[in-house]
N, C-alpha and C positions, 0 to 999 in steps of 0.2 A: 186458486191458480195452480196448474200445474208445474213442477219442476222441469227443469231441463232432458232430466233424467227418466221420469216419468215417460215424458213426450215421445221422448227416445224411444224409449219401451213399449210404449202405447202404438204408435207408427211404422215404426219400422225393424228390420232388423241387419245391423250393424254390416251384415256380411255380402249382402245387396248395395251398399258403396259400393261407388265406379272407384276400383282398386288402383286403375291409372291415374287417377286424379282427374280425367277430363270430363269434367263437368261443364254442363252448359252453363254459360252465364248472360244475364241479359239483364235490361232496363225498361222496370213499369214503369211511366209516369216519373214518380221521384224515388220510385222501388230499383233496389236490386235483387233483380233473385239469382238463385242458385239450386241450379235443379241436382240436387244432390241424387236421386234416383228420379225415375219416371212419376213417381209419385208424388214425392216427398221432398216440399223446398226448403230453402233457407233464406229468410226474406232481409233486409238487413235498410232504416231509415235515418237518417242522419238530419241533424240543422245546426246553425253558429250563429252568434251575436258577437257583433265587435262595434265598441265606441258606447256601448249600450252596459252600465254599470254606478259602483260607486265611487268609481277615480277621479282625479282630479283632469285627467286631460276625454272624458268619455263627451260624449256629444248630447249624451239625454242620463240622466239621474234615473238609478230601478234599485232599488236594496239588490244587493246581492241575494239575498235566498229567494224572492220573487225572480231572477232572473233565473236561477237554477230550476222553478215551477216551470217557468214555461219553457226554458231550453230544452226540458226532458220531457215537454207534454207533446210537443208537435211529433214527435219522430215516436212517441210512444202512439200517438193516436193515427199515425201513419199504419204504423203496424197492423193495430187492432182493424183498421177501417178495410184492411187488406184480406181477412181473416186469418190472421197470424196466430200463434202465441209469443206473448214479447218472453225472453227468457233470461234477456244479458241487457244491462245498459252502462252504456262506456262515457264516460266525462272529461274532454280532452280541456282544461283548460290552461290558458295563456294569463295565468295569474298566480301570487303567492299562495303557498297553502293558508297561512293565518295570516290578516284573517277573511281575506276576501274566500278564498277557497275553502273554506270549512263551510261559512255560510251557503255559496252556490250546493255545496255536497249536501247540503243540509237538506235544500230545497229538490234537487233531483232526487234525493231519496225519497222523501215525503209523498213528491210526484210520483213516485215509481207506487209508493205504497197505495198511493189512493187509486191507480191504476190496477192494483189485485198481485203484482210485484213484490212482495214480502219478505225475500230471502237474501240475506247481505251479501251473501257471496254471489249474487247476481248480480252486483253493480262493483265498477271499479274505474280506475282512470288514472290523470296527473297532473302535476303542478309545474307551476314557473317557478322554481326557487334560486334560478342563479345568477338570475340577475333581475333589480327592482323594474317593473312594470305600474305605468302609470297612466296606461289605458286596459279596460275590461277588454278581455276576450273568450266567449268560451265553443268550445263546440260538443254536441251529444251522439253518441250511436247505438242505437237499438236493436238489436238481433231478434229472429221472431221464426217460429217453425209453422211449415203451413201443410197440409194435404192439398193435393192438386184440384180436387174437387169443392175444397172449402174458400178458395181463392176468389175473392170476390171482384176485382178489377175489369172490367169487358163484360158485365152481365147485366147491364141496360137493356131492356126489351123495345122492339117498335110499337110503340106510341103511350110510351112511359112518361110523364111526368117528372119533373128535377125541382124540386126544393131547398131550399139555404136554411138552414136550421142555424141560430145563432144569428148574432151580429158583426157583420165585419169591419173591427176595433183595432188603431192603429196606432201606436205611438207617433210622434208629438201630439196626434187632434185627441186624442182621448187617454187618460191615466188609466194604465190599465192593471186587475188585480185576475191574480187567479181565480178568486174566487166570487168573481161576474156572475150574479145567475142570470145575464145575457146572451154567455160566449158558451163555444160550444167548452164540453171537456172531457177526457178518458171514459168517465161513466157515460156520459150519453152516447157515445159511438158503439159500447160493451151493449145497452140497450136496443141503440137498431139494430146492432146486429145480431141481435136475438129474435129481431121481427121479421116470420117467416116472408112478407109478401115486399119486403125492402131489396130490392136487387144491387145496387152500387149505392158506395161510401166512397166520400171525397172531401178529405179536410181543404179549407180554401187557404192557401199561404200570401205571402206579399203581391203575386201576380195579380191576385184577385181572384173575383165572381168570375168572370167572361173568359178567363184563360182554361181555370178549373171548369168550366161547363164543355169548352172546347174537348180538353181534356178525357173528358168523362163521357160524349158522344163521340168521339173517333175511338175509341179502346173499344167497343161497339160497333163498331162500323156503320154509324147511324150521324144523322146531321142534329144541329140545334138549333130550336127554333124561338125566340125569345118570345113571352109572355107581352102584349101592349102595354101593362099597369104597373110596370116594375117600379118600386117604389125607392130602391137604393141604386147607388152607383156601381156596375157592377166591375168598374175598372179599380175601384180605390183596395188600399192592400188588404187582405186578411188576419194581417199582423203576425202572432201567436197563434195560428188556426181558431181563430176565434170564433167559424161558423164552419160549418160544412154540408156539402150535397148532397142530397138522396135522389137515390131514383125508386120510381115504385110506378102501378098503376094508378090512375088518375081515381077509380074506384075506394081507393083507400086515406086519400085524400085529408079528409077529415076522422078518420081514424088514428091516423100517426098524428095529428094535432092533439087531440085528447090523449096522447100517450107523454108529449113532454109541456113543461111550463118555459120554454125559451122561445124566443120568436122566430116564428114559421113562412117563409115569403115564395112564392110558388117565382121561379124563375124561366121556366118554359117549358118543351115538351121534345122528345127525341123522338125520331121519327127518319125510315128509309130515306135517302135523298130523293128529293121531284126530280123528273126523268123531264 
């Protein structure tokens, strides 16, 4: 994983900043970016859980470090799916440091790390300490530096293919653990995005399947057309990004299946709007 600093280096050079500060700023999907030069973004993914802990007044029981895994997975896999590099992850939480908040820190590191994140000074955040709290709350943000050409959002092709990789796993119907080898996670997104004939990544959040497909054919400029055989619901939440969309050629099909062990459910196909 490259440093901040690297990236810096690697990209850009420093004196190409819009020196007025006026920088474009805009909204992918659940993306902000930040066109820091014409090239060169600043992509930035956020998520929060509240009532969802080990308090007495929360509404569903999670250990604190599993809640720290996935508060920092979703917005870390935001990034990656984006083609970002994540560089910073921030940890806003609404709870003591010890010991609930050590634990959460514990687990958004761990998250960070098995994400290719490795450097402490990359992550930081804060605590409640001034007064007792007696419901969970945390929130995570993710910073990520992207070239404008490596920016993967809008690059659905007509009559591409979309797939749900994972299973979309939801608190209270299902207990959920980081470490599902049913759901999606950091590494498998780090993998498609490695695979040159994968055009769009789309992690599915609480909206679901159908909102995220919408999603992912209008940034396209393309319609969706739903598969007859769909075998799940594609309104129920995605929870913790527990699955996410691809898009590719229909060609490739059973190729990207042989490439992961999580389950693979063809969701429909993008295609120009019928005139």
């Amino acid at each position: 994983m490259d440093t901040q600093e690297t990236i810096i280096k690697k990209y850009i050079n420093l004196k190409d900043l819009k020196s007025d500060g006026a920088f474009k700023v805009r909204q992918v999907r659940d993306l902000q970016i930040t066109e820091l030069t014409d090239e060169f973004w600043l992509v930035i993914a956020c998520d929060s859980d509240g009532g969802i802990g080990p308090k007495e007044l929360d509404s569903f029981y999670s250990p604190a470090y599993d809640l720290g895994r996935f508060g920092a997975r979703v917005p870390i896999m935001e990034i990656l799916a984006s083609g970002a590099h994540p560089f910073s992850v921030i940890d806003v939480l609404a709870v003591e440091m010890d010991p609930t908040g050590k634990e959460v820190i514990k687990g958004v590191k761990d998250e960070a790390a098995y994400a290719g994140i490795t450097c402490d000074k990359s992550i930081t955040g804060s605590t409640e300490d001034n007064v007792k709290t007696l419901q969970t709350g945390i929130g995570v943000v993710v910073l990520g530096f992207v070239e404008k050409k490596d920016f993967r959002p809008g690059r659905s092709l007509d009559g591409d293919i979309v797939l749900c990789i994972g299973y979309p796993k939801s608190a209270p119907e299902f207990k959920l653990h980081y470490s599902d080898p049913d759901i999606a996670d950091p590494k498998l997104i780090r993998l498609l995005s490695n695979i040159e004939f994968v055009h769009d990544i789309l992690p599915v959040g609480s909206k679901g399947i159908a909102h995220e497909f919408l999603q992912m054919a209008k940034s396209a400029g393309l319609e969706g057309y739903y598969t007859d055989s769909l075998s799940v619901d594609i309104h129920k939440s995605g929870g913790p990004s527990a699955c996410c969309l691809v898009s590719l050629p229909a060609s490739y099909f059973n190729e990207l299946k042989d490439l992961t062990n999580k389950p693979v459910l063809l969701v429909g196909e993008l295609r120009k709007q019928d005139l």
